[in-house]
C-alpha positions in Angstrom: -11.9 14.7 -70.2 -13.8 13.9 -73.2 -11.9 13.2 -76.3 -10.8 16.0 -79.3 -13.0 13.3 -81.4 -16.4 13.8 -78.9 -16.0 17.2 -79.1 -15.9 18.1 -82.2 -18.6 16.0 -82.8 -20.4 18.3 -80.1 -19.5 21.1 -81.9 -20.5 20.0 -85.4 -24.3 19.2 -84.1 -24.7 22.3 -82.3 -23.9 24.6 -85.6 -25.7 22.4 -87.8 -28.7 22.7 -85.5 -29.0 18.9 -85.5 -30.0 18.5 -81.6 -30.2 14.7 -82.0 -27.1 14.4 -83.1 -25.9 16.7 -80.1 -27.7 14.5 -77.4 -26.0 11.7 -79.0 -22.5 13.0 -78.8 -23.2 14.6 -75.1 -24.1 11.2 -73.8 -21.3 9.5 -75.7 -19.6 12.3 -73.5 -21.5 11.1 -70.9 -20.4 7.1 -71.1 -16.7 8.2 -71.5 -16.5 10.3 -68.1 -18.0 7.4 -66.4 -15.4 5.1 -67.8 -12.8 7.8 -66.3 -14.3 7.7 -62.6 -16.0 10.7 -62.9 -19.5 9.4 -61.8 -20.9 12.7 -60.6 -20.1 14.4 -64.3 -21.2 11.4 -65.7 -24.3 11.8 -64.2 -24.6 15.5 -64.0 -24.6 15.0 -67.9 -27.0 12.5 -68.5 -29.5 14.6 -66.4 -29.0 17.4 -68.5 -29.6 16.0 -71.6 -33.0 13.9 -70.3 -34.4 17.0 -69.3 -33.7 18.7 -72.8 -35.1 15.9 -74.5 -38.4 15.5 -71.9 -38.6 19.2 -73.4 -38.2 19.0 -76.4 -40.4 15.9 -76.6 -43.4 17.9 -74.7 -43.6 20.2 -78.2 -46.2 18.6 -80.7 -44.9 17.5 -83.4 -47.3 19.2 -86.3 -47.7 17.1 -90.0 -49.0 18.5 -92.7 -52.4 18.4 -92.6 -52.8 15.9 -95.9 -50.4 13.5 -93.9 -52.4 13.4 -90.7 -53.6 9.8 -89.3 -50.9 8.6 -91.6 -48.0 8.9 -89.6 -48.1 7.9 -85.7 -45.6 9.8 -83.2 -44.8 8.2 -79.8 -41.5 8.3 -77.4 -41.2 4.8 -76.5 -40.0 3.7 -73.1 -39.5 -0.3 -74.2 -35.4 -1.1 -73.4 -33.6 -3.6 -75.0 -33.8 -5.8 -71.9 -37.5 -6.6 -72.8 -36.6 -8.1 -76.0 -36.0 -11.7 -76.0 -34.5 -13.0 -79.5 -32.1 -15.6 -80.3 -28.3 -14.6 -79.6 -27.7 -13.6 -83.1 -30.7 -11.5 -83.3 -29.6 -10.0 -80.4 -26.2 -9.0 -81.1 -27.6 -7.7 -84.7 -29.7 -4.8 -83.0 -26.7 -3.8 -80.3 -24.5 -3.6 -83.7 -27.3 -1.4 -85.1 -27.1 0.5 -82.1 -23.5 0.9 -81.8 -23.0 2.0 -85.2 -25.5 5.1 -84.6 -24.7 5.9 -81.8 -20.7 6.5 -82.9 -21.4 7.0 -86.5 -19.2 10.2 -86.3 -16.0 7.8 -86.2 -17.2 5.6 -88.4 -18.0 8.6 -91.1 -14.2 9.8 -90.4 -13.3 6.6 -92.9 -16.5 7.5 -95.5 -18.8 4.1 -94.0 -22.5 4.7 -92.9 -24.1 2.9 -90.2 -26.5 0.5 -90.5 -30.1 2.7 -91.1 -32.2 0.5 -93.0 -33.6 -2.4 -91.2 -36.0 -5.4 -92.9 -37.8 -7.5 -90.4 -39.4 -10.9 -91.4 -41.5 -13.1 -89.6 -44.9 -14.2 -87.9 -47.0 -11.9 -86.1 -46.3 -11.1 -82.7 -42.4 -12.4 -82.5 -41.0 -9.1 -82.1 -40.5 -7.4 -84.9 -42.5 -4.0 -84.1 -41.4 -3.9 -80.6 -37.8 -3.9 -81.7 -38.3 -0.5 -83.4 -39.6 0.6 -80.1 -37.0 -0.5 -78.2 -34.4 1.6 -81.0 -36.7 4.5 -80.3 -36.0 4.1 -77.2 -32.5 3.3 -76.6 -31.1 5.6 -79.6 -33.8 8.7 -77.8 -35.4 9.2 -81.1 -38.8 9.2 -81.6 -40.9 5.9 -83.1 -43.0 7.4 -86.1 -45.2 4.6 -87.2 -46.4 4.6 -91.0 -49.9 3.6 -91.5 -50.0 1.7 -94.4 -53.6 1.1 -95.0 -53.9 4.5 -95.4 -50.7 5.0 -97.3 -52.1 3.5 -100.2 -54.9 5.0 -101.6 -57.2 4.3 -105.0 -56.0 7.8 -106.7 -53.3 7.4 -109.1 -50.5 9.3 -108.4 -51.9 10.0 -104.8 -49.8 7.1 -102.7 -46.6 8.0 -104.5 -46.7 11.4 -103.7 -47.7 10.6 -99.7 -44.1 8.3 -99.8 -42.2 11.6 -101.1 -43.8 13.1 -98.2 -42.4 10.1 -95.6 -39.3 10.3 -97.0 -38.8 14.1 -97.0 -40.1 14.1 -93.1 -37.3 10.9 -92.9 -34.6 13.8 -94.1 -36.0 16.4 -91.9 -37.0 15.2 -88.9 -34.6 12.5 -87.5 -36.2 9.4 -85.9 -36.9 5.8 -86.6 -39.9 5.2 -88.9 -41.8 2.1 -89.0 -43.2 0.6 -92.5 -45.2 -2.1 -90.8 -47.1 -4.6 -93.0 -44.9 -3.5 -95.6 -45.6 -6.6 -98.2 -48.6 -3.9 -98.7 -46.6 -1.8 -101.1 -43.5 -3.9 -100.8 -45.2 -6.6 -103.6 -43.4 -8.3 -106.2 -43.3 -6.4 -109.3 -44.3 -9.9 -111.8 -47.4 -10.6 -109.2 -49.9 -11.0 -112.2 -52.8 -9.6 -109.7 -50.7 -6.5 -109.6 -51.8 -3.3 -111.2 -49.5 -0.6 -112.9 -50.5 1.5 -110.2 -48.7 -0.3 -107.4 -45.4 -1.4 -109.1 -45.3 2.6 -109.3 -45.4 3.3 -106.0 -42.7 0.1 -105.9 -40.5 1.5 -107.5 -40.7 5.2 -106.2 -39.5 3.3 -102.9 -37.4 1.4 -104.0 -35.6 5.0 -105.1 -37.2 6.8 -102.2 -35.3 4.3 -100.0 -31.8 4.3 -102.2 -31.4 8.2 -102.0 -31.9 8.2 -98.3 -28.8 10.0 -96.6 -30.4 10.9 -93.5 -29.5 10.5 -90.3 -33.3 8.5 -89.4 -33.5 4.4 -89.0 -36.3 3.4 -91.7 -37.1 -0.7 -90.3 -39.6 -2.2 -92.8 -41.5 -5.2 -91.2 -43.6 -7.8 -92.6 -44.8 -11.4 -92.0 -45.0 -12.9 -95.5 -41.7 -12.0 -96.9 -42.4 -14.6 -99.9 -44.6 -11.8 -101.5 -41.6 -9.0 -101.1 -40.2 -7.9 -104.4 -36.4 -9.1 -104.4 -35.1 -5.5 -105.5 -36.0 -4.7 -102.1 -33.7 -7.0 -100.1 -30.5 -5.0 -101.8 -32.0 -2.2 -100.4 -31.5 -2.6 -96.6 -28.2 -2.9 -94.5 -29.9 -6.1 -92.9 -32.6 -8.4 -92.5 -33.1 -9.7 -89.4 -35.9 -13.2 -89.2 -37.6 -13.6 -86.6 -39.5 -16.7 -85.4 -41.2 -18.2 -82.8 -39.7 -18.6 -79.2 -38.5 -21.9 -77.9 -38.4 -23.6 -74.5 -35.5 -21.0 -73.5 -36.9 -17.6 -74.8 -40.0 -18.8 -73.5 -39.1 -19.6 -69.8 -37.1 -16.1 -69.9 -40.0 -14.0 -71.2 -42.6 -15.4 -68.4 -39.7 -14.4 -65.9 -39.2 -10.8 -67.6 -42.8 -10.1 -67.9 -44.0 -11.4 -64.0 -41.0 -9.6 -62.3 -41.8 -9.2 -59.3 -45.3 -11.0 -59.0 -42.9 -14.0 -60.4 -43.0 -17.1 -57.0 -39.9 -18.7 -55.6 -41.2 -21.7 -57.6 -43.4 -22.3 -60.9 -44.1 -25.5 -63.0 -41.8 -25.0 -65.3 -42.6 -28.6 -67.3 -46.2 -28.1 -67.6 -45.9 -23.9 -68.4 -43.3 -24.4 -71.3 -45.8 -27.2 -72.5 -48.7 -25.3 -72.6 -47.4 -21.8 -74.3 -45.1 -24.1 -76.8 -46.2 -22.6 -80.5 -47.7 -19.3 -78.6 -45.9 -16.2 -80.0 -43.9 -13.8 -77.9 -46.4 -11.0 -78.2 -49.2 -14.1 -76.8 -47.1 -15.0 -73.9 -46.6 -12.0 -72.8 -50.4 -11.1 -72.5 -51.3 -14.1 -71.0 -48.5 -13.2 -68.3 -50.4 -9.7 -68.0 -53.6 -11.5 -67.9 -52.0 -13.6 -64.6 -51.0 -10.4 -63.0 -54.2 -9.4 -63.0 -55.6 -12.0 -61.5 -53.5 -12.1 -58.7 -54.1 -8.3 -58.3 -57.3 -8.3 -58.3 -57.5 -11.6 -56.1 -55.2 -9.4 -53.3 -52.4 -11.6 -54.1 -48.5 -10.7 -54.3 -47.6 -13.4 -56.5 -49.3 -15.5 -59.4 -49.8 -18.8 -59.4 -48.9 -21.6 -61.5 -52.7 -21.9 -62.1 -53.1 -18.7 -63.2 -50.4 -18.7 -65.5 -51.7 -22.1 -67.0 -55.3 -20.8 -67.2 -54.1 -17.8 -69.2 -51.8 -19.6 -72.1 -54.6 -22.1 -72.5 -56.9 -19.0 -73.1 -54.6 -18.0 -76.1 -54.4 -21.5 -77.4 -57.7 -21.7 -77.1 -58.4 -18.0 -79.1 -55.5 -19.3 -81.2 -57.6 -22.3 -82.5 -60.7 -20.2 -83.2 -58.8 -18.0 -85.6 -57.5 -21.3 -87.4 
């Protein structure tokens, strides 16, 4: 029997009309009946609440139309499986994750869990997919900011599109993604900045303080050096990110073959050749191997294709350089 706690909890979302805070307490339900021995509830539950969110989900969400193109809506299906990070990384986003998921007992005692995520480091070493995967595993859904077009040339203009983000944060729960956000992010004492910006710096930077929702707002960027420091106070934690060594590297080429992966690869000479590749370039020329054997007729890859592919993105990498 689910607890007076889970209940109530139940209760509360359903009166306050706050249905993602009702799946969330239904599925807590869910996880305590299993621990019980009651699989078949457990179960029962679960597909109860997936088909009221595949349901929900089918609705279009409708923007204003001044805020169209600017913000991206998509239900990620990415689970926190996929993500390979160092230990501590790791165990940073399952606390982010625990915490919303039973932030009822932890508002009981007047603490907040942790909403306001800043991710640093180079491109394509995780940091975007790990607001997919807290899409995904939290059910909400991933709205992307498009920051290029947040800012504009008007004055006035890109303020008053953040007051719009921030009342869709409050109204519509979900995780929203500020990606490059060094973009409006900027130290206020840059002497290239304009009046302009540090405006629309500081209307975040109090945008972001007021913030009581119930929505995950993950800032990411790659050159943290240019972030103004006001900001760093500003979020519950900031997670680095960098590139993968031997170990996260041997574990994504396993994750991302699956089951074209052979009984035997060469290890030595693979972990050579991707060393300095990014997660995000690993894990395309893995896909790029796949196809290969696919479109060979092939079950498995081959060490050769695997090697052929990472030396294609060394070989793109050092054109870019």
């Amino acid at each position: 029997m689910a607890t007076g706690e889970q209940l109530k909890a139940l209760i509360r979302s359903h009166f306050s009309d706050d249905s993602e805070r009702f799946f969330t307490s239904a599925l807590q339900i869910a996880a305590h009946e299993a621990g019980q021995g009651h699989g078949a509830l457990a179960h029962d539950i679960r597909e109860m609440v997936d088909k009221a969110r595949r349901a929900r989900g089918a609705a279009v969400l409708r923007f204003p139309k001044e805020m169209e193109g600017l913000v991206l809506a998509e239900k990620p299906d990415l689970p926190l499986s996929a993500l390979v990070v160092e230990r501590d990384h790791l165990q940073g986003i399952e606390r982010v994750l625990t915490e919303y998921e039973q932030q009822d007992k932890l508002k009981q005692f007047g603490l907040s869990p942790r909403r306001k995520l800043l991710l640093i480091g180079p491109p394509g070493t995780g940091k975007t997919m790990t607001a997919r995967i807290l899409a995904h595993e939290l059910h909400l859904t991933l709205f992307t900011i498009q920051v290029d077009r947040l800012v504009t040339k008007f004055m006035g203009e890109t303020t008053a599109k953040l007051r719009q983000i921030f009342d869709l944060i409050q109204q519509e729960t979900g995780v929203y993604l500020f990606d490059e956000f060094d973009a409006i992010g900027g130290e206020r004492s840059r002497e290239n900045d304009v009046g302009e910006m540090r405006r629309v710096l500081n209307a975040f930077l109090q945008f972001i303080e007021q913030d009581a929702s119930d929505s995950l707002v993950v800032a990411a960027t790659n050159s943290p050096e240019l972030l103004d420091r006001a900001l760093f106070r500003r979020f519950d934690d900031v997670i680095n990110y960098s590139q993968p060594d031997d170990i996260q590297r041997r574990r994504l080429v396993e994750n991302v073959l699956g089951v074209f992966r052979p009984t035997r690869l060469a290890w030595k000479r693979i972990l050579l050749m991707s060393d300095g590749l990014s997660h995000a370039e690993v894990d395309k020329a893995c896909r790029d191997a796949i196809k290969h054997a696919i479109l060979d007729d092939r079950p498995r890859v081959t060490s050769i294709d695997v090697l052929s592919t990472l030396s294609d993105r060394k070989k793109a990498n050092a054109g870019r350089r």
